[in-house]
C-alpha positions as CSV (number, residue, x, y, z in Angstrom):
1,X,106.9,167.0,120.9
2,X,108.9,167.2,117.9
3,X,108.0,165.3,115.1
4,X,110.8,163.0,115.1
5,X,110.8,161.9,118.4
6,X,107.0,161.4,118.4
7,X,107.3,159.1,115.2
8,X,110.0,157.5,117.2
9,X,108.5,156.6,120.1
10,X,105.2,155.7,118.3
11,X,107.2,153.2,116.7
12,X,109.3,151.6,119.6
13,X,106.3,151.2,121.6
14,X,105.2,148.9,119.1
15,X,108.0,146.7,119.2
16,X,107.5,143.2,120.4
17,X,109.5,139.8,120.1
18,X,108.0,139.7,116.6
19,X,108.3,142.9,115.5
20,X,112.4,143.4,115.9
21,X,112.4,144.0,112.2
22,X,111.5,147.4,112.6
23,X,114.5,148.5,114.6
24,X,116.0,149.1,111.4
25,X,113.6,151.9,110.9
26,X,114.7,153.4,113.6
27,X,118.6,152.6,114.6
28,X,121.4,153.2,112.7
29,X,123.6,150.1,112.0
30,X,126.5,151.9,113.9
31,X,123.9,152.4,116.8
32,X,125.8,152.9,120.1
33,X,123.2,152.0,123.2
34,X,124.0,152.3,126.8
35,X,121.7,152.0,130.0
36,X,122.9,151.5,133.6
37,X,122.7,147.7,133.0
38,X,124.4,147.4,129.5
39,X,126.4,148.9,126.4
40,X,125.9,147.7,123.2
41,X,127.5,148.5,119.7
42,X,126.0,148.2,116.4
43,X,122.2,147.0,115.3
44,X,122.8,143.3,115.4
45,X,123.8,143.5,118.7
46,X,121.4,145.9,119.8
47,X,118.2,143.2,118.0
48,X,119.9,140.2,120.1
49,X,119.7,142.0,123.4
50,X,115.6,142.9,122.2
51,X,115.2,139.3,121.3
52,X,116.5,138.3,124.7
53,X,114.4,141.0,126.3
54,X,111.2,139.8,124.9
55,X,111.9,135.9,125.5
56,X,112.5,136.6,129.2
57,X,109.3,139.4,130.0
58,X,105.6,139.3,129.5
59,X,103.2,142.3,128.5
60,X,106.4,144.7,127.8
61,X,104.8,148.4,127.5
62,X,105.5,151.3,127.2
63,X,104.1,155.0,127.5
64,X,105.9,157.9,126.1
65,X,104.8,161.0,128.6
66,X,107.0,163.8,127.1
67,X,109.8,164.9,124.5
68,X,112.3,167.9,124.2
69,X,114.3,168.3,121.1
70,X,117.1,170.2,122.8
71,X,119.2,170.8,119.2
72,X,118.3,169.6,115.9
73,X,119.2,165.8,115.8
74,X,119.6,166.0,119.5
75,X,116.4,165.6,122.6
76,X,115.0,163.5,125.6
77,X,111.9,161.1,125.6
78,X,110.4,160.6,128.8
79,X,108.5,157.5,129.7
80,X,106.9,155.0,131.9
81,X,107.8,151.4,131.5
82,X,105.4,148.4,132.8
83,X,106.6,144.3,132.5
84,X,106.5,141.3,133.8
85,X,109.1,138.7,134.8
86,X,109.0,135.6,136.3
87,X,111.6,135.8,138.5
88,X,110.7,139.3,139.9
89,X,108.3,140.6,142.2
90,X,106.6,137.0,142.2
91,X,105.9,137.9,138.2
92,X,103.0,140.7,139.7
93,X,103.7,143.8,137.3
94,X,106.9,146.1,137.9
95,X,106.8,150.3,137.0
96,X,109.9,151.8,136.0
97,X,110.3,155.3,135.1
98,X,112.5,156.9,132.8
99,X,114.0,159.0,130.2
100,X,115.9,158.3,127.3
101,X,118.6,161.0,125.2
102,X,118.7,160.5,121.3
103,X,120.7,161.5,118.7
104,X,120.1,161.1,115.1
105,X,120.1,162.1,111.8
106,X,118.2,160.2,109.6
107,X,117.8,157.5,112.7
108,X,119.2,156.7,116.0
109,X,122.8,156.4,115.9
110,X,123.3,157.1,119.9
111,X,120.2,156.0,123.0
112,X,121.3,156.5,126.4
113,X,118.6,155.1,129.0
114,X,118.5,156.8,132.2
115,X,115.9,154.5,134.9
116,X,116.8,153.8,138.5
117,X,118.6,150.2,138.4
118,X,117.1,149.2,141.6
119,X,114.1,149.8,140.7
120,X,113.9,147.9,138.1
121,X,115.6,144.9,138.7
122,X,117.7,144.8,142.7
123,X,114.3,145.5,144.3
124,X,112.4,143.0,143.3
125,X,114.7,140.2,144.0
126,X,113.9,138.1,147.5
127,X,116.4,138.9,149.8
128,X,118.2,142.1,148.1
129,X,114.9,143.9,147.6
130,X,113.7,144.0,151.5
131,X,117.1,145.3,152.2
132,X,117.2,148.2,149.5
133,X,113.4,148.6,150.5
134,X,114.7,149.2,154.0
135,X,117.5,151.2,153.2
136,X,115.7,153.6,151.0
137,X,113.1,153.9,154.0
138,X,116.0,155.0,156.4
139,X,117.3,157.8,153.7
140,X,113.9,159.2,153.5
């Protein structure tokens, strides 16, 4: 793993509610940040969505499993995300794998999440998650 994006991910996995200060160690304040859910421009905008992230889950973590600096300034962190939230999965503990692409120089200034939506959020919800559940059952 490159240096960078092992100081990187040592970092953001230490982020909590509390600890939003320190996304300025590692965004850009011209940060551009995009996931299948959201885009967001700019650091201020990118520490309200964390603030609201944190408010609305429980034991947040994270586990970096592998990084490939494709270029200089330029590579992929792959990880394993566990939560909680009270209004999925009856608040039990949801996985989510993933990988994120980062550019930088000095820090961040472009993080593209790449996660399965549904797994995340659509299958976890009462009625919409039996029928993906089911659905994804028939494809196999």
């Amino acid at each position: 793993m490159s240096a960078y994006l092992q100081q990187f991910a040592e970092r953001f996995a230490q982020l909590d509610g509390s600890r939003l200060h320190g996304l300025e160690k590692l965004y850009a304040d011209d940060i551009t940040f995009r996931d299948p859910l959201h885009e967001i421009q700019g650091l201020e905008a990118l520490r309200a969505y964390f603030a609201q992230l944190y408010a609305n889950t429980r034991d947040i973590r994270y586990v970096f499993c592998g990084a490939n600096e494709v270029s200089p300034g330029e590579g992929y962190l792959r990880w394993s995300l566990q939560f909680r939230h009270p209004r999925l999965a009856r608040n039990r503990p949801v996985s989510l794998q993933g990988c994120s692409y980062l550019r930088w120089r000095e820090r961040v200034h472009f993080h593209q999440d790449y996660f399965d939506a549904g797994a995340l959020l659509y299958e976890h919800l009462p009625v919409m998650g039996c029928a993906i559940r089911w659905l994804k059952g028939r494809l196999v």
